[in-house]
C-alpha positions in Angstrom: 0.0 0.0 0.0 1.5 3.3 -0.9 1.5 6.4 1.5 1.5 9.8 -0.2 2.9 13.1 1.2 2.7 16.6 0.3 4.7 19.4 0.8 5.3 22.6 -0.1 2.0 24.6 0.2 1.5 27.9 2.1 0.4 31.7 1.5 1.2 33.1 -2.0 0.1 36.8 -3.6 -1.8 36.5 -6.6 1.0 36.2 -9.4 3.2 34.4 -7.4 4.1 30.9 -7.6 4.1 27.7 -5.4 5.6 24.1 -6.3 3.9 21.1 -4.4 5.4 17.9 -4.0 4.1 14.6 -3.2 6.5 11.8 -2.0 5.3 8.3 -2.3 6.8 4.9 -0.6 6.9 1.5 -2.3 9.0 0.3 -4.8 5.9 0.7 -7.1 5.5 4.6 -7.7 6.9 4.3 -11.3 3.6 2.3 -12.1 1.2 4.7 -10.6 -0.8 6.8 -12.7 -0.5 9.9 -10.2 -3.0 13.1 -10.2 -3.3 16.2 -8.3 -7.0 17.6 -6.8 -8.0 20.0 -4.7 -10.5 21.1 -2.8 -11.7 24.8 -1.7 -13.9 25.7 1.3 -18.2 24.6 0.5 -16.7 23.1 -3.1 -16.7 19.6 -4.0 -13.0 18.3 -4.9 -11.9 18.3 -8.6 -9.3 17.1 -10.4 -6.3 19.4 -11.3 -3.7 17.8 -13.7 -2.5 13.8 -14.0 0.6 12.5 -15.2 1.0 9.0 -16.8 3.9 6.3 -15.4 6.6 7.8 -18.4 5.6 11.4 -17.5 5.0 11.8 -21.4 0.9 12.2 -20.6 -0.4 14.7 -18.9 -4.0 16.1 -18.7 -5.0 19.6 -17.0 -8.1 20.7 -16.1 -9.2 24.0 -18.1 -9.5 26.3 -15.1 -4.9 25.5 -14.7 -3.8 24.9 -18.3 -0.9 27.1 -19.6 -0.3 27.9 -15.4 0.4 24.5 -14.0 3.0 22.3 -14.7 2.8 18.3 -13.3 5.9 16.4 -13.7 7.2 13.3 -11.9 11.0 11.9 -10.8 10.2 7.8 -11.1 14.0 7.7 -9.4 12.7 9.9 -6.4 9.0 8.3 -6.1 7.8 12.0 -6.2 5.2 14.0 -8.1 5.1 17.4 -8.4 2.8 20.7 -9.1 4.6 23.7 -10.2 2.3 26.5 -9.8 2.4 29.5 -11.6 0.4 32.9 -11.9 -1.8 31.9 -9.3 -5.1 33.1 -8.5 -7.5 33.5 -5.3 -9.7 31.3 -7.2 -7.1 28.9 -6.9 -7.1 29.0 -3.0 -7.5 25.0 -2.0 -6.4 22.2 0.0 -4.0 20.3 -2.9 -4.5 16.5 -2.7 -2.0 14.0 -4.5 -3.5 11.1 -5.8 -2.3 7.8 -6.9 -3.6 4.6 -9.1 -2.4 1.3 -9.1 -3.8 1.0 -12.6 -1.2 2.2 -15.3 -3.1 2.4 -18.4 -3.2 6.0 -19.6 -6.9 7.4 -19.2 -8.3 10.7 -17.9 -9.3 9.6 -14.2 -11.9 11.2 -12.3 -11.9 11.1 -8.0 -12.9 7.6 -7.5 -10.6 5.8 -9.7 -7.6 6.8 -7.6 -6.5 4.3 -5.0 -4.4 6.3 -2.3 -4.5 9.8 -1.6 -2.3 12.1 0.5 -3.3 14.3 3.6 -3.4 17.5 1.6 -1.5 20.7 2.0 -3.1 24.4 1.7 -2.7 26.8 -0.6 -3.8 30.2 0.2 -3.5 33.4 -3.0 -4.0 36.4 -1.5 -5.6 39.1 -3.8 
Protein backbone atom coordinates (compact mmCIF):
# COMPACT_ATOMS: atom_id res chain seq x y z
CA UNK A 1 0.00 0.00 0.00
CA UNK A 2 1.49 3.34 -0.86
CA UNK A 3 1.47 6.38 1.50
CA UNK A 4 1.53 9.78 -0.19
CA UNK A 5 2.91 13.06 1.18
CA UNK A 6 2.70 16.62 0.33
CA UNK A 7 4.72 19.44 0.78
CA UNK A 8 5.31 22.60 -0.08
CA UNK A 9 1.95 24.64 0.16
CA UNK A 10 1.45 27.87 2.09
CA UNK A 11 0.41 31.70 1.49
CA UNK A 12 1.20 33.07 -2.00
CA UNK A 13 0.09 36.77 -3.60
CA UNK A 14 -1.78 36.46 -6.62
CA UNK A 15 0.99 36.22 -9.44
CA UNK A 16 3.24 34.39 -7.40
CA UNK A 17 4.07 30.92 -7.59
CA UNK A 18 4.14 27.70 -5.45
CA UNK A 19 5.65 24.10 -6.34
CA UNK A 20 3.94 21.10 -4.40
CA UNK A 21 5.38 17.90 -3.99
CA UNK A 22 4.06 14.55 -3.21
CA UNK A 23 6.46 11.80 -1.96
CA UNK A 24 5.33 8.31 -2.31
CA UNK A 25 6.81 4.93 -0.59
CA UNK A 26 6.85 1.51 -2.31
CA UNK A 27 9.03 0.33 -4.76
CA UNK A 28 5.94 0.69 -7.13
CA UNK A 29 5.49 4.60 -7.73
CA UNK A 30 6.85 4.34 -11.29
CA UNK A 31 3.59 2.30 -12.11
CA UNK A 32 1.19 4.67 -10.61
CA UNK A 33 -0.81 6.76 -12.67
CA UNK A 34 -0.49 9.87 -10.23
CA UNK A 35 -3.02 13.09 -10.24
CA UNK A 36 -3.29 16.21 -8.29
CA UNK A 37 -6.98 17.61 -6.84
CA UNK A 38 -8.02 19.95 -4.67
CA UNK A 39 -10.52 21.14 -2.76
CA UNK A 40 -11.66 24.83 -1.67
CA UNK A 41 -13.86 25.74 1.35
CA UNK A 42 -18.24 24.58 0.52
CA UNK A 43 -16.74 23.14 -3.10
CA UNK A 44 -16.75 19.57 -4.03
CA UNK A 45 -12.95 18.26 -4.86
CA UNK A 46 -11.93 18.30 -8.61
CA UNK A 47 -9.30 17.09 -10.43
CA UNK A 48 -6.30 19.36 -11.26
CA UNK A 49 -3.68 17.82 -13.66
CA UNK A 50 -2.51 13.84 -13.97
CA UNK A 51 0.55 12.53 -15.16
CA UNK A 52 0.98 8.97 -16.80
CA UNK A 53 3.85 6.28 -15.43
CA UNK A 54 6.64 7.83 -18.36
CA UNK A 55 5.61 11.37 -17.47
CA UNK A 56 4.97 11.77 -21.44
CA UNK A 57 0.93 12.20 -20.62
CA UNK A 58 -0.38 14.75 -18.86
CA UNK A 59 -4.02 16.08 -18.71
CA UNK A 60 -4.98 19.57 -16.97
CA UNK A 61 -8.09 20.67 -16.07
CA UNK A 62 -9.21 24.03 -18.08
CA UNK A 63 -9.46 26.27 -15.14
CA UNK A 64 -4.88 25.45 -14.67
CA UNK A 65 -3.84 24.93 -18.30
CA UNK A 66 -0.90 27.10 -19.62
CA UNK A 67 -0.33 27.92 -15.44
CA UNK A 68 0.35 24.46 -14.03
CA UNK A 69 3.04 22.26 -14.71
CA UNK A 70 2.81 18.28 -13.34
CA UNK A 71 5.95 16.41 -13.74
CA UNK A 72 7.17 13.31 -11.85
CA UNK A 73 10.96 11.91 -10.80
CA UNK A 74 10.20 7.85 -11.11
CA UNK A 75 14.04 7.70 -9.35
CA UNK A 76 12.71 9.93 -6.40
CA UNK A 77 9.00 8.29 -6.07
CA UNK A 78 7.78 12.01 -6.24
CA UNK A 79 5.24 13.98 -8.12
CA UNK A 80 5.13 17.41 -8.44
CA UNK A 81 2.84 20.68 -9.09
CA UNK A 82 4.62 23.71 -10.21
CA UNK A 83 2.30 26.47 -9.76
CA UNK A 84 2.41 29.47 -11.63
CA UNK A 85 0.42 32.85 -11.88
CA UNK A 86 -1.80 31.93 -9.27
CA UNK A 87 -5.10 33.14 -8.47
CA UNK A 88 -7.48 33.53 -5.33
CA UNK A 89 -9.67 31.34 -7.21
CA UNK A 90 -7.11 28.85 -6.86
CA UNK A 91 -7.11 28.96 -3.03
CA UNK A 92 -7.50 25.02 -1.98
CA UNK A 93 -6.40 22.24 0.00
CA UNK A 94 -3.96 20.32 -2.86
CA UNK A 95 -4.54 16.50 -2.68
CA UNK A 96 -1.97 14.04 -4.53
CA UNK A 97 -3.51 11.13 -5.77
CA UNK A 98 -2.34 7.76 -6.89
CA UNK A 99 -3.58 4.62 -9.14
CA UNK A 100 -2.39 1.29 -9.07
CA UNK A 101 -3.76 0.99 -12.63
CA UNK A 102 -1.23 2.21 -15.28
CA UNK A 103 -3.14 2.41 -18.42
CA UNK A 104 -3.23 6.01 -19.57
CA UNK A 105 -6.91 7.44 -19.20
CA UNK A 106 -8.27 10.72 -17.94
CA UNK A 107 -9.31 9.56 -14.21
CA UNK A 108 -11.88 11.17 -12.29
CA UNK A 109 -11.88 11.09 -8.03
CA UNK A 110 -12.89 7.56 -7.49
CA UNK A 111 -10.56 5.83 -9.69
CA UNK A 112 -7.57 6.85 -7.56
CA UNK A 113 -6.51 4.29 -4.98
CA UNK A 114 -4.40 6.27 -2.32
CA UNK A 115 -4.49 9.80 -1.55
CA UNK A 116 -2.25 12.14 0.50
CA UNK A 117 -3.31 14.30 3.55
CA UNK A 118 -3.36 17.46 1.62
CA UNK A 119 -1.50 20.73 1.98
CA UNK A 120 -3.08 24.37 1.70
CA UNK A 121 -2.68 26.80 -0.56
CA UNK A 122 -3.75 30.15 0.24
CA UNK A 123 -3.46 33.36 -2.97
CA UNK A 124 -3.99 36.43 -1.52
CA UNK A 125 -5.60 39.09 -3.82
Amino acid sequence: QAQLVESGGGLVQAGGSLKLSCAASGPTFSSYIMGWFRQAPGKERESVAAISTSGHSTYYADSVKGRFIISRDNAKNTVYLQMNSLKPEDTAVYYCAADRESNWYVRTESDYDYWGQGTQVTVSS
